[in-house]
KOLMARKE-972645 format. One record per residue: x, y, z of N, C-alpha, C in turn; residue number from 1; residue in three letters. Coordinates in steps of 0.2 Angstrom, whole numbers, plus 2048, in hexadecimal, padded with zeros to 3 digits. Example, Ala and Ser with C-alpha at 12.3 -4.5 7.8 and 13.67 -1.06 7.14 Angstrom:
residues 2
n_c1,n_c2,n_c3,ca_c1,ca_c2,ca_c3,c_c1,c_c2,c_c3,kelum,sero
842,7E4,827,83E,7EA,827,842,7F0,827,1,ALA
840,7F5,823,844,7FB,824,840,800,827,2,SER
This chain:
residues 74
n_c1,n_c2,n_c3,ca_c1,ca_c2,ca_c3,c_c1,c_c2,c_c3,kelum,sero
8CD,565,A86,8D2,56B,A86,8D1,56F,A8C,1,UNK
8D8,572,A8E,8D6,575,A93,8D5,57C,A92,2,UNK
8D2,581,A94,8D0,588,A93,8D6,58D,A91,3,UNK
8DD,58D,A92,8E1,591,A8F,8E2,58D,A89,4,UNK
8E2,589,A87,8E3,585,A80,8DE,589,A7A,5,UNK
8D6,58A,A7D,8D2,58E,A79,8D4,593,A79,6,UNK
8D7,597,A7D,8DA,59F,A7E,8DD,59F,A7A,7,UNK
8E3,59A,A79,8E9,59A,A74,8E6,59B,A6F,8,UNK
8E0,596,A6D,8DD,595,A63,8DA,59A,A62,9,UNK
8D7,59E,A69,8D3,5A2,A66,8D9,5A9,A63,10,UNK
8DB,5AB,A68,8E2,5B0,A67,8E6,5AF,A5F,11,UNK
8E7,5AB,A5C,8E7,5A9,A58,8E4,5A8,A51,12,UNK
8DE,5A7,A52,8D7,5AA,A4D,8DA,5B0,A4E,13,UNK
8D9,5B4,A51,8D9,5BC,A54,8DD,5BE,A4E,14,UNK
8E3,5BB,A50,8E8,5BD,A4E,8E9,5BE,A48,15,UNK
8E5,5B9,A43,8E8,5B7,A3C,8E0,5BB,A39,16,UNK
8DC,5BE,A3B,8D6,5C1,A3B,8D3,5BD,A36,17,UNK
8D1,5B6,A35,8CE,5B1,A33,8C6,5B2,A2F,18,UNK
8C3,5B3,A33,8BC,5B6,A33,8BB,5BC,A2E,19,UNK
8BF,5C2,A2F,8BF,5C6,A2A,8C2,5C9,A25,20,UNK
8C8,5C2,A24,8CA,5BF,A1D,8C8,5BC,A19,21,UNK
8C3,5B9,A1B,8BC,5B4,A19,8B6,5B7,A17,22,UNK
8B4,5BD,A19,8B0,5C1,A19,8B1,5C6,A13,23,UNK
8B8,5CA,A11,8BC,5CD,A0E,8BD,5C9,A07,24,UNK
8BD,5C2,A07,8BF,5C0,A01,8B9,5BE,9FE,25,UNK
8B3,5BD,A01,8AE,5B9,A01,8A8,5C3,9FD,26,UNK
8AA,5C6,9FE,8AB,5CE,9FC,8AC,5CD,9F5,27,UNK
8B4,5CD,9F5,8B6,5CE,9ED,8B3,5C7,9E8,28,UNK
8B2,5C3,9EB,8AC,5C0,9E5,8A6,5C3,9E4,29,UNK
8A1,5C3,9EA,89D,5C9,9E7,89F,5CE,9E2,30,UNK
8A3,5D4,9E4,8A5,5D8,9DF,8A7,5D7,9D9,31,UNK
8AC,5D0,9D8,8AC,5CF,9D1,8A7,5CC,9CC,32,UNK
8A1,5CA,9D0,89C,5C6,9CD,896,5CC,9CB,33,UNK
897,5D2,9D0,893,5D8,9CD,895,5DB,9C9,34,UNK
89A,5DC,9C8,89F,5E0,9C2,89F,5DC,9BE,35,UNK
8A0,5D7,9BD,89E,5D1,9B7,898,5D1,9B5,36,UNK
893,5D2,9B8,88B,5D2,9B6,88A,5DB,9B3,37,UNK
88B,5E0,9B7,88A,5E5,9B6,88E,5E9,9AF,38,UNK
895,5E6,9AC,898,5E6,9A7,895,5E1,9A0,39,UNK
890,5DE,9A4,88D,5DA,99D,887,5DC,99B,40,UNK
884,5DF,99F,87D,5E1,99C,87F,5E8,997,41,UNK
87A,5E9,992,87B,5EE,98D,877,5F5,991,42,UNK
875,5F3,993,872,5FC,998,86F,5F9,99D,43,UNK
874,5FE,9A1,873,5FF,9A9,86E,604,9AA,44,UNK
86B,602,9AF,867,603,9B2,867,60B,9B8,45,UNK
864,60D,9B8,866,612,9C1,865,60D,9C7,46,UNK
860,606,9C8,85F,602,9CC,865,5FE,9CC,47,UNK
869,5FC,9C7,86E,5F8,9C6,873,5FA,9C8,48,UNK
876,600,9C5,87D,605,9C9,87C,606,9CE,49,UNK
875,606,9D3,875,608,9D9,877,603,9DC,50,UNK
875,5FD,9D8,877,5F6,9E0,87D,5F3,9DD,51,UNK
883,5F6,9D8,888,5F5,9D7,88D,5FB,9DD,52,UNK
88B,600,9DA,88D,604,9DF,88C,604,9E7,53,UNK
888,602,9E8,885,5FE,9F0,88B,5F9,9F2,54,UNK
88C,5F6,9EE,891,5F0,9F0,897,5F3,9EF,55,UNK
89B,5F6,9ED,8A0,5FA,9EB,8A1,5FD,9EF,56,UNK
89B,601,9F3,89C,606,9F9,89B,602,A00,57,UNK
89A,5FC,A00,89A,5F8,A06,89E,5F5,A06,58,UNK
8A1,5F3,A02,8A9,5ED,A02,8AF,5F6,A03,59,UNK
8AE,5FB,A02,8B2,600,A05,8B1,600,A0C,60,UNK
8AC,602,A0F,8AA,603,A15,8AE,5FD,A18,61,UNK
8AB,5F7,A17,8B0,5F0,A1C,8B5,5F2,A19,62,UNK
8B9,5F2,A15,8C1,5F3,A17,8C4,5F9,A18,63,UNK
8C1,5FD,A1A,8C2,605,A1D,8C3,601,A25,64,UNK
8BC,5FC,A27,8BC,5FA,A2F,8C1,5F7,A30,65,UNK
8C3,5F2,A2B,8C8,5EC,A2D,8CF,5EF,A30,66,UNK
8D0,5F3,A2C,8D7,5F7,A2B,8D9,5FA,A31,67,UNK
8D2,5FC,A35,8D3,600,A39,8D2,5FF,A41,68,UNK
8CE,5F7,A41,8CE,5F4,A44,8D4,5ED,A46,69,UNK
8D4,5EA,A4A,8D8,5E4,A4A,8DB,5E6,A54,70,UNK
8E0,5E0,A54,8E4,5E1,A5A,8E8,5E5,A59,71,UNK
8EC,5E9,A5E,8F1,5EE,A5C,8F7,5EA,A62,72,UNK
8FD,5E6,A5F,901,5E4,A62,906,5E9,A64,73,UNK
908,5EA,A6A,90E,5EE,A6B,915,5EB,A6A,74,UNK
């Protein structure tokens, strides 16, 4: 393949932002597998709501970035 052909695929990727779709969805599993965990146990901990919270406050952070990053087409 010739070198503008990887330009293209890569532009592309780019474009459909692949990696941080993936990244993003690969997140809300987490999430829901800690809320499902943290919802079951009969007493929560302060150890426990910190590292539910910890995740909660880091899947904001990445989508606070996402959002506000990317290519800006004219």
């Amino acid at each position: 393949m010739d070198k503008q052909k990887w330009i293209d695929i890569a532009e592309v990727i780019d474009a459909l932002r692949v990696f941080p779709r993936l990244f993003f969805g690969s997140y809300i599993v987490l999430f829901m597998y800690s809320a499902m965990w943290a919802m079951s146990l009969t007493v929560l901990t302060m150890a426990q709501a910190g590292l539910v919270a910890t995740i909660i406050g880091a899947g904001a952070a990445w989508f606070g970035l996402y959002n506000s990053t990317g290519r800006r087409y004219n």
